[in-house]
C-alpha positions as CSV (number, residue, x, y, z in Angstrom):
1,X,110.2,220.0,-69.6
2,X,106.7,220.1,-70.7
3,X,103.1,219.2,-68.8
4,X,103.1,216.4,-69.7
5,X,106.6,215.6,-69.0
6,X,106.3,216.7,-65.7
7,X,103.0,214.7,-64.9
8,X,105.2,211.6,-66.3
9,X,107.9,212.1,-63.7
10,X,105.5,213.0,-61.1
11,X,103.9,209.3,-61.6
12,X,107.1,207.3,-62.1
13,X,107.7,208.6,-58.5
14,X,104.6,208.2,-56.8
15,X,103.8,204.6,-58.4
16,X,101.6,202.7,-57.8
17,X,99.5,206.1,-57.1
18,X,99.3,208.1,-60.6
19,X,100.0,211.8,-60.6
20,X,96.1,212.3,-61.1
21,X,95.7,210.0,-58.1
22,X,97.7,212.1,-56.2
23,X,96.5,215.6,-56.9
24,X,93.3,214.6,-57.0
25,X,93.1,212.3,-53.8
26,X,96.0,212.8,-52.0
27,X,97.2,216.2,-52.0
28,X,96.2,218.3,-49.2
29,X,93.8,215.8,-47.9
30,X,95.7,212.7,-46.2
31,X,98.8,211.1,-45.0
32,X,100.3,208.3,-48.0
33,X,102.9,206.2,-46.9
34,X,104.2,203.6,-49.7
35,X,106.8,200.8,-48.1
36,X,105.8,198.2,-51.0
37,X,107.1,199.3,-54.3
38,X,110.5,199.5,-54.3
39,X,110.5,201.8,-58.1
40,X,113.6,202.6,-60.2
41,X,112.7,206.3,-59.3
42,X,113.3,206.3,-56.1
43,X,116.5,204.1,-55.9
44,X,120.1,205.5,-56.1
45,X,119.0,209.3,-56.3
46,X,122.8,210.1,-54.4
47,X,124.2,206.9,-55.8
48,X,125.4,203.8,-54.2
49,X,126.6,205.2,-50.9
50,X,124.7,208.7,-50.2
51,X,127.1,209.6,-47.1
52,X,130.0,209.2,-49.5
53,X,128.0,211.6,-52.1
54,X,126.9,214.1,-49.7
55,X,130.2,214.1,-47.5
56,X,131.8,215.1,-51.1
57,X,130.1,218.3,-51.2
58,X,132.0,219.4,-48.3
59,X,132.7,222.6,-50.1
60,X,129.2,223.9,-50.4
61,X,127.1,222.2,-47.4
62,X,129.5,222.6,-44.2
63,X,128.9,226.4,-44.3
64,X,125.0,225.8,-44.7
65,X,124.4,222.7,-42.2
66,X,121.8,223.0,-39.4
67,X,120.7,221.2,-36.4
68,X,117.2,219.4,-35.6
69,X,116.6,217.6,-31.8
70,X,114.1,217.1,-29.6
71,X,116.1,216.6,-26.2
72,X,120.3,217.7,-27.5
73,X,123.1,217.7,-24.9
74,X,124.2,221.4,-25.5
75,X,124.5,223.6,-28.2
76,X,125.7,222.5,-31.7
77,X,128.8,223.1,-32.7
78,X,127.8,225.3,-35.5
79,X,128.7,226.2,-39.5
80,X,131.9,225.5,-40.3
81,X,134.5,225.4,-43.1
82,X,136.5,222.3,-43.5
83,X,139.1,221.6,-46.1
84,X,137.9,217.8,-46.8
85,X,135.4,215.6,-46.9
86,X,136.2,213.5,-43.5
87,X,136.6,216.7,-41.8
88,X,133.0,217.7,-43.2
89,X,132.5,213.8,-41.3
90,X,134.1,214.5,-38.2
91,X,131.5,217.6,-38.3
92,X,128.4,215.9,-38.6
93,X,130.0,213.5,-35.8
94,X,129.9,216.3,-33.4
95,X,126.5,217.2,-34.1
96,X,125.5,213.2,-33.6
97,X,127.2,213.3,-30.7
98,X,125.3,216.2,-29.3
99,X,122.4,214.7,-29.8
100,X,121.7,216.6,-33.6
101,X,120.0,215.0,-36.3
102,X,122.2,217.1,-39.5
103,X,120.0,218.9,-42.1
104,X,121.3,219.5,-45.4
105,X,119.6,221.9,-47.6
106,X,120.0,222.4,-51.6
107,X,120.0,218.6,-51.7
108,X,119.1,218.9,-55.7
109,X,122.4,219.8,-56.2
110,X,123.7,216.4,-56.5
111,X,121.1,214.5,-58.0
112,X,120.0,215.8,-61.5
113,X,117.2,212.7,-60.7
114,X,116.2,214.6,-57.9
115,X,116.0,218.4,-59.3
116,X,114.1,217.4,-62.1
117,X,111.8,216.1,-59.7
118,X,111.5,219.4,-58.1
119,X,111.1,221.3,-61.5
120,X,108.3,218.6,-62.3
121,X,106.7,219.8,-59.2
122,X,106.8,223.4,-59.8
123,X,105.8,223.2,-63.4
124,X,102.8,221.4,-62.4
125,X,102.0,223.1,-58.9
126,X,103.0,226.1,-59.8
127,X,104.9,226.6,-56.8
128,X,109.1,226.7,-56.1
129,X,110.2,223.4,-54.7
130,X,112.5,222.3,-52.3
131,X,114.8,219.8,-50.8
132,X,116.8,218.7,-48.0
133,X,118.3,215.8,-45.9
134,X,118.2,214.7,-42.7
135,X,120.7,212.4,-41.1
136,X,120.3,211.0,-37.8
137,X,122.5,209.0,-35.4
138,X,121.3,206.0,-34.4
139,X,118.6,206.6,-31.2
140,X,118.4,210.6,-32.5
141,X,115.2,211.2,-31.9
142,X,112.8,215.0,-33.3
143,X,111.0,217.7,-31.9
144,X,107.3,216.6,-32.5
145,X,106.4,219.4,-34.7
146,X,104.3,220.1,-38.3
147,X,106.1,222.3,-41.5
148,X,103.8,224.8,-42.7
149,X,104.7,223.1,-46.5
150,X,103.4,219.7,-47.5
151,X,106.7,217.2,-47.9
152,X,107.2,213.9,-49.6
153,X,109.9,211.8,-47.9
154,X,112.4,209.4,-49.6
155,X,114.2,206.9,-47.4
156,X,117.6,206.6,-48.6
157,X,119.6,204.7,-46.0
158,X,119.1,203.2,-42.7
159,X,115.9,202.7,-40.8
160,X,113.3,205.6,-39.0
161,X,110.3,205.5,-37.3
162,X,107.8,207.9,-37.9
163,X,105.0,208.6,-35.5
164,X,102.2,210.8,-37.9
165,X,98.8,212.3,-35.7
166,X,95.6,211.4,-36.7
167,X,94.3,214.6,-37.5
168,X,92.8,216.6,-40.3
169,X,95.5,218.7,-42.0
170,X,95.6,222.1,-40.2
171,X,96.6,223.9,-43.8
172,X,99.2,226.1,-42.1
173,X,100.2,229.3,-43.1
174,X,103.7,229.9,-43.6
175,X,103.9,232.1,-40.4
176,X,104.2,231.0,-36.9
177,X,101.2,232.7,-34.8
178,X,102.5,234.2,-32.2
179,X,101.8,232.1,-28.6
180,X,101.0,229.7,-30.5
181,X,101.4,226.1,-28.4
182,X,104.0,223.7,-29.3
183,X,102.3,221.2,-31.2
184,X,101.7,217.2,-29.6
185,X,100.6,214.1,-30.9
186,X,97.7,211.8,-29.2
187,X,96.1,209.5,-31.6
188,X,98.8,208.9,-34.2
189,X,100.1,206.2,-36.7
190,X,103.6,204.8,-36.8
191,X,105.5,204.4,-39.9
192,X,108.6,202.4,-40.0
193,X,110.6,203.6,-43.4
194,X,113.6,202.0,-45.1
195,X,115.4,202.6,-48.5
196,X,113.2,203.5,-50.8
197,X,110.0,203.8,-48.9
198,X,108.4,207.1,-49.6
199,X,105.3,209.3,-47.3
200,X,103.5,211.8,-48.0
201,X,102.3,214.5,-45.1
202,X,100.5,217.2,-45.6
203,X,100.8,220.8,-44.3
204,X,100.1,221.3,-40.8
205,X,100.4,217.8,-39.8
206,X,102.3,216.9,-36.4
207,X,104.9,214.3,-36.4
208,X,107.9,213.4,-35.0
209,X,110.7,210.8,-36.2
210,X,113.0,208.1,-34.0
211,X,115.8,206.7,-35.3
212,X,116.7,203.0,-34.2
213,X,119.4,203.0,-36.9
214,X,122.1,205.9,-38.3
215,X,119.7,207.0,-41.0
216,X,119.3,209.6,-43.8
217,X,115.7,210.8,-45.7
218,X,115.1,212.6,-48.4
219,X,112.6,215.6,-47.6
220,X,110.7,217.6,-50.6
221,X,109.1,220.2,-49.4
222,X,106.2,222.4,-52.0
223,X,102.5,223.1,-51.6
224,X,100.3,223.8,-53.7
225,X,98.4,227.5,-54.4
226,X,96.1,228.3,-51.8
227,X,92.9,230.7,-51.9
228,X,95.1,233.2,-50.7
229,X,97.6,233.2,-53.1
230,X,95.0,233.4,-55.6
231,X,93.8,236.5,-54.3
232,X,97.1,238.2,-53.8
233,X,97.4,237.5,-57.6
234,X,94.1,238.6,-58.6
235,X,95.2,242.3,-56.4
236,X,98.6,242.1,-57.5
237,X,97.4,242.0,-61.0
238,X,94.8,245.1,-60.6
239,X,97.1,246.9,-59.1
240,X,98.6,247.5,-62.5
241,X,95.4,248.8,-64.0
242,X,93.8,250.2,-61.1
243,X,95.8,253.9,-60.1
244,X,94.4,254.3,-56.8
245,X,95.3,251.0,-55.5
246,X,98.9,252.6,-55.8
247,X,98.3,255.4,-53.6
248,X,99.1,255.8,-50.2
249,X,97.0,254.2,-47.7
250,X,95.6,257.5,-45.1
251,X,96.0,260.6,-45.3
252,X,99.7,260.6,-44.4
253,X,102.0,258.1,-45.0
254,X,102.9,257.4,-41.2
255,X,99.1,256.7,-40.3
256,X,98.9,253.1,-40.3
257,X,102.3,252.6,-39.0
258,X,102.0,255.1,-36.0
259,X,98.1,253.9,-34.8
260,X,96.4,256.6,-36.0
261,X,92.9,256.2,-36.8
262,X,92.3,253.8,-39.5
263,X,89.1,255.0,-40.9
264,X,90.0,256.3,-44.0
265,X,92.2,253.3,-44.4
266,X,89.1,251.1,-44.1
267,X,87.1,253.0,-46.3
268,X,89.9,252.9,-49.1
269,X,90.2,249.1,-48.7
270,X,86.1,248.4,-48.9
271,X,86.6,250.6,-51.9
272,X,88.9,248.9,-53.3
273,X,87.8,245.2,-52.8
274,X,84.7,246.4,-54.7
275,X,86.3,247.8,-57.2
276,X,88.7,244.4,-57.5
277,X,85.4,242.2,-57.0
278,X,83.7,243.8,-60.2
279,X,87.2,242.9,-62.3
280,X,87.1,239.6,-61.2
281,X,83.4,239.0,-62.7
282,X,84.6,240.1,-66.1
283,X,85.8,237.4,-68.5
284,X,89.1,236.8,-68.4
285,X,90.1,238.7,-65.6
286,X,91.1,236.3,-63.0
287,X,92.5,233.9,-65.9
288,X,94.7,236.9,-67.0
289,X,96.0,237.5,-63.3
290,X,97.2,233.7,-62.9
291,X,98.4,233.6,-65.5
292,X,100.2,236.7,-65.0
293,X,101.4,235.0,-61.5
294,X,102.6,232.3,-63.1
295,X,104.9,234.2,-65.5
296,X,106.6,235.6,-62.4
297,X,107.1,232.7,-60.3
298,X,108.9,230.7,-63.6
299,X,111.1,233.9,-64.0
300,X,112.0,234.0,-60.1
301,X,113.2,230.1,-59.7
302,X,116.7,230.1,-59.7
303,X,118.7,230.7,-63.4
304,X,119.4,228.1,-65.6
305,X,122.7,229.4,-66.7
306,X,123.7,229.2,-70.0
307,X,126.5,229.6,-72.2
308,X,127.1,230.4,-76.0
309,X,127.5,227.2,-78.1
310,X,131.1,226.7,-79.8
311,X,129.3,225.3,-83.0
312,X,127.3,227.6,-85.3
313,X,123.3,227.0,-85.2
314,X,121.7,226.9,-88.2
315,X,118.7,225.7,-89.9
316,X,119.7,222.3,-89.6
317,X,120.4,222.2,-85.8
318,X,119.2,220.0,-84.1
319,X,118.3,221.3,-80.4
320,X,116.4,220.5,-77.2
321,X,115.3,221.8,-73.9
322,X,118.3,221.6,-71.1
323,X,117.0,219.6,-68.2
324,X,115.7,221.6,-66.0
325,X,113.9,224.2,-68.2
326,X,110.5,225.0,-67.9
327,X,108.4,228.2,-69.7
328,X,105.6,230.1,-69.5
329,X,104.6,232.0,-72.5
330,X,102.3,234.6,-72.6
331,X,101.4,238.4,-74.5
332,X,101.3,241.4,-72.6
333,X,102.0,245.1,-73.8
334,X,102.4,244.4,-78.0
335,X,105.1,242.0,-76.9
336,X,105.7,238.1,-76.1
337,X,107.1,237.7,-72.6
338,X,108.8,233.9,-72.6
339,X,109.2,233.1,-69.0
340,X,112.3,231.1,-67.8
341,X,113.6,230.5,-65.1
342,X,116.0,233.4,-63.8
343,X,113.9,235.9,-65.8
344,X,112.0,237.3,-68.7
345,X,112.9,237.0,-72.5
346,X,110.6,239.4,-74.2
347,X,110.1,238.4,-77.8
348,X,109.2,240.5,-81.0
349,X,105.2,239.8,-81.4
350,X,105.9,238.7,-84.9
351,X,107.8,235.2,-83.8
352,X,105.0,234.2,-81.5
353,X,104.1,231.6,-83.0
354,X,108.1,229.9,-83.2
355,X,108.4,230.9,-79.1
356,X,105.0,229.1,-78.4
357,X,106.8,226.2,-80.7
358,X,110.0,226.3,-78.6
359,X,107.9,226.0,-74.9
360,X,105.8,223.8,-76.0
361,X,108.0,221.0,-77.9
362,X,111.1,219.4,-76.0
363,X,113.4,218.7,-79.2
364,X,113.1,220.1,-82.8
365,X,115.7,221.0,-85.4
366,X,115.8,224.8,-85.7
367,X,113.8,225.0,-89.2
368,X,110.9,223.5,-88.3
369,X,110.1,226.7,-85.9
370,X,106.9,227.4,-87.7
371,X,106.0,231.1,-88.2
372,X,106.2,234.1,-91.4
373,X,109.8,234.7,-90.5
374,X,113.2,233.7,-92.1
375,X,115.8,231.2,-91.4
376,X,117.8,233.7,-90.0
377,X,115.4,235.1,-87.2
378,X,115.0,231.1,-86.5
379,X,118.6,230.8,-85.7
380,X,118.8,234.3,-83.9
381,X,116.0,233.0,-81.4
382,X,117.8,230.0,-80.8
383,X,120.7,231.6,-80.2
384,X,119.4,233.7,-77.7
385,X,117.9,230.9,-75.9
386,X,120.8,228.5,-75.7
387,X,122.7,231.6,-74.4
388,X,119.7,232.3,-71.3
389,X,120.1,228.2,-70.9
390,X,116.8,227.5,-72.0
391,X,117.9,225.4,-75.3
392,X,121.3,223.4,-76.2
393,X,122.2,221.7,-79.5
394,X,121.4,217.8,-79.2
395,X,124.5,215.8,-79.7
């Protein structure tokens, strides 16, 4: 998947909004709630019946199920293992019964729809994705509360009531303060969703959800990066040119941890802000240290696999991107580091110009990698990328 892929994807979701709409309008900023445009996108993500689909997966979700109530009748029964898909039922029945709505996390895993919609997200944001489902009895009703990550919600069966605050998005970090109030909701919007209906709410917001009906929504959970993420990667990347920013902070290592007098703490930190404030002034500095970031959060989603092909590659291959591969591509230290997701491919500095190729182009037969190298390193770096799970020959 490419940019501009992943801006397609984005706004064959969020129609009639395009994805520019959305980043540039949306995100962040407001509450969206769509209940007209039934799109193709959004329809049939866990197929025909998504109880059936998710019930299915017994083998993988019963262990990892969790509760989500505002006013239960005792505890939940907790994880489980079951040995079929109506005892994985009769599970979520006890929950329901207890007054638990059911959340079911890693929903990607059974919509290739869905995951690429996530990857779309991540490639674009910059961010890891998530998603999960929630599904509620009929009358199950939530804790009002707000997620410290912005969510997009699909409706995928049944009917539920959303109650949304009027408020400006609080921008929550993703830490609880401690004695921190439980949230409530005054002036608010209602929202009543049904299959296919999608909303938008952004970090921080309060809301709560009734159902009137046995109900299940999709929930995509992401954010985008904040100020302070920018930062982080602006020290994280100084840190690996800057020696004392690797020293210990005090005189001993226990001072900071024990109470003792911070002061030459402080002074190290004023130091060291000044020294990181004159880096980022230079050209390129900050540019390098994002795109540095982004290098590491591509290699830290989770692996694509992979697998050796049966059929030999050769110049005449024919080959493409798997589905859910994205890349970041960048030099550093005399070599080219190919991010992937699951990790780093370092390449000789010689083929740059046939890696950049491969990231950047979604199907190509292997001798039209462009570069001063042979047929055979063409074939070799193909290889090695159907084996990480980054390529695989186009049948």
């Amino acid at each position: 998947m490419i940019a501009s892929e992943a801006h397609a994807l984005l706004g064959s979701w969020l129609a009639p909004l395009t994805t520019g709409q959305f980043l540039d309008d949306v995100l962040g900023k407001r509450l969206h709630v769509d209940r007209k445009t039934k799109i193709a996108a959004r329809q049939g993500l866990f197929g025909p019946d998504p109880r059936k689909t998710l019930l299915q997966g017994y083998r993988t979700l019963a262990a990892k199920i969790g509760p989500h109530a505002a006013n239960p009748s005792g505890p939940p029964p907790g994880r489980q293992e079951v040995a079929s898909a109506a005892d994985f039922g009769r599970l979520i029945g006890e929950y329901h019964q207890r007054g638990y709505t059911v959340r079911i996390p890693e929903a990607e895993q059974f919509s290739l729809p869905l995951a690429r919609f996530l990857r779309a997200l991540e490639l674009v944001l910059g961010k890891p994705a998530r998603a999960e489902i929630f599904w509620s009895a009929t009358d199950l009703t939530a804790p009002v509360h707000y997620d410290d990550y912005d969510i997009i919600v699909v409706h995928l069966h049944g009917q539920k009531r959303w109650f949304v605050a009027d408020e400006e998005p609080r921008l929550s970090n993703p830490w609880k303060q401690i004695g921190e109030p439980p949230p409530v909701i005054e002036r608010h919007s209602v929202h009543d969703l049904a299959v296919g209906d999608l909303l938008y709410c952004p970090r921080g917001t309060s809301h709560t959800v009734a159902s009137p009906s046995e109900s299940l929504h999709l929930s995509i959970g992401f954010s985008q990066l904040t100020v302070r993420e920018a930062v982080q990667a602006a020290l994280d990347h100084f840190a690996d040119i800057d020696r004392p920013l690797r020293d210990a902070a005090g005189k001993r290592g226990d001072a900071a941890a024990q109470g003792e007098p911070v002061g030459d703490i402080a002074a190290q930190i004023r130091s060291a802000l000044g020294r990181l404030d004159e880096s980022c002034r230079s050209a390129g500095f900050v540019a390098e240290a994002l795109d540095h970031r982004m290098s590491r959060t591509v290699a830290e989603l989770p692996s694509l696999g992979g697998a050796m092909t049966a059929q030999p590659v050769t110049a005449q291959s024919a080959v493409r991107h798997t589905p859910l591969a994205i890349a970041h591509v960048r030099e550093t230290n005399g070599v080219i580091d190919f991010s992937q997701p699951g990790g780093h491919v370092p390449m000789h500095i010689g083929a740059a110009d046939s890696v950049r190729f491969v990231a950047e182009t979604p199907a190509f037969r292997v001798g039209e990698l462009p570069g001063e190298i042979g047929d055979d390193v063409r074939v070799a770096l193909v290889t090695r990328l159907i084996g990480s799970g980054f390529l695989e020959v186009a049948t």
